[in-house]
C-alpha distance (Angstrom), angle and dihedral (degrees) to the residues before:
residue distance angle dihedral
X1 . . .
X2 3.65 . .
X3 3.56 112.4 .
X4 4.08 100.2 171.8
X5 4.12 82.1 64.2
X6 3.81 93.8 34.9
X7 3.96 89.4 50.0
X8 4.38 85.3 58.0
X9 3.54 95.1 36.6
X10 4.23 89.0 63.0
X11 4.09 84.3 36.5
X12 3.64 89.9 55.1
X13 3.80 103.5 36.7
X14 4.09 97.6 42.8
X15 3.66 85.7 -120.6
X16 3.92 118.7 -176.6
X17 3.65 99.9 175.1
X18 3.67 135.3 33.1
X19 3.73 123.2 -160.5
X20 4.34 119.1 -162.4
X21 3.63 116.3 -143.3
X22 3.73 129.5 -163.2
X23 3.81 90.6 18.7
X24 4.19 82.2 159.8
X25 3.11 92.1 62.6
X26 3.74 90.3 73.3
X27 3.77 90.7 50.4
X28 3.73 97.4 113.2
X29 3.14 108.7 38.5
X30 3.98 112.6 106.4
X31 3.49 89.8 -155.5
X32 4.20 136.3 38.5
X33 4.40 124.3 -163.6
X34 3.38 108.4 -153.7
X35 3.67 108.4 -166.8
X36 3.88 110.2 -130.7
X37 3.14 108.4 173.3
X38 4.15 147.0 -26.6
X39 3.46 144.2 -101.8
X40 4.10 136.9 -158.8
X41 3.50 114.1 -176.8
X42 3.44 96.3 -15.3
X43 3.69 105.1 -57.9
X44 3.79 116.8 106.6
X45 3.99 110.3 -111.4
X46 4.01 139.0 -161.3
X47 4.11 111.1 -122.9
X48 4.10 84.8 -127.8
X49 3.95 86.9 63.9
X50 3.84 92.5 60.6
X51 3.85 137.6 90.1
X52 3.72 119.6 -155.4
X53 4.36 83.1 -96.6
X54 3.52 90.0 54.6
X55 4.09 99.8 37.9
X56 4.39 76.8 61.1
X57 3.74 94.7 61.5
X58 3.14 91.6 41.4
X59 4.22 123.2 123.7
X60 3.65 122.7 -147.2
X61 4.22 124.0 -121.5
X62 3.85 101.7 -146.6
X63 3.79 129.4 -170.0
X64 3.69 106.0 -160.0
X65 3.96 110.6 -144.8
X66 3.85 127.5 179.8
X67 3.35 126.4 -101.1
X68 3.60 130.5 -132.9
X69 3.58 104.1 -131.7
X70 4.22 98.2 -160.8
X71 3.61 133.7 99.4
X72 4.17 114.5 -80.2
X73 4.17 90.6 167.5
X74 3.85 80.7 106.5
X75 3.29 117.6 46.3
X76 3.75 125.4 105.4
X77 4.11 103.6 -171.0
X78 3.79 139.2 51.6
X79 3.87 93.8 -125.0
X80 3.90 88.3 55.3
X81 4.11 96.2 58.5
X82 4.20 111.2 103.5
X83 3.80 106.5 -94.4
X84 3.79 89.0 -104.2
X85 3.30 94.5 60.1
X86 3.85 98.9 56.4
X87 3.48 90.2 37.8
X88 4.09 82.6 61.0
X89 3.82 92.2 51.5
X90 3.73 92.3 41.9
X91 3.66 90.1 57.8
X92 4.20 94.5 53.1
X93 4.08 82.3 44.2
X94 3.78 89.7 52.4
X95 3.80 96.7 41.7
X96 3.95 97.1 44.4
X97 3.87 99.5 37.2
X98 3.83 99.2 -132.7
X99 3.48 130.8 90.5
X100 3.89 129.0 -100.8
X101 4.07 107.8 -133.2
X102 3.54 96.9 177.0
X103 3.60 146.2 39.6
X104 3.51 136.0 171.3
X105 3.85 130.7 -143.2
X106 3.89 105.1 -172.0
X107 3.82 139.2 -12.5
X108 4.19 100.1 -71.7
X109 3.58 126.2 95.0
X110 4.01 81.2 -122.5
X111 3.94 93.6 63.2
X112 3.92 92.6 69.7
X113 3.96 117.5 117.0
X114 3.94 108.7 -154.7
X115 3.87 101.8 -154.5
């Protein structure tokens, strides 16, 4: 997840809302990088100060996070997700300033989380 480009996207697009899909695909993974940021030689950049050269020399800023490791194909409310895994959308929430309102846990109409 890249947040720095996420962060622009909702700047950009006048976004008020963001909804995660494929959150189960990250249900094995012991461990999640968020990117939070860049660097370029060093000093900490904004994606809006790049060019397409630049944004190729560019270094991610990850925050490592846990994973959850367990089965969320499932589950039908917010509250029920492992702690890990609202503690992951919590963190994009935090970081882009607008709320996510839906998530989705598998391919069916049925694996949708209204939050």
């Amino acid at each position: 997840m890249d947040l720095e480009l996420l962060r622009f996207a909702v700047q950009i697009n006048g976004l008020t809302d963001l909804v995660i899909t494929k959150l189960d695909v990250l249900d094995d993974f012991k461990t999640l990088k968020i990117a939070i940021g860049y660097t370029l030689n060093g000093k900490r950049i904004k994606y809006i100060d790049c060019d397409s050269y630049l944004l190729g020399k560019v270094k991610p800023i990850y925050k490592i996070m846990k994973g959850w490791q367990q089965s969320t194909s499932k589950i039908k409310k917010f509250k029920d997700l492992p702690k890990e895994a609202k503690n992951y959308l919590k963190e994009i929430e935090k970081n882009i300033k607008i709320p996510i309102s839906i998530v989705s846990v598998g391919p069916e109409r049925n694996q949708t989380i209204f939050c």
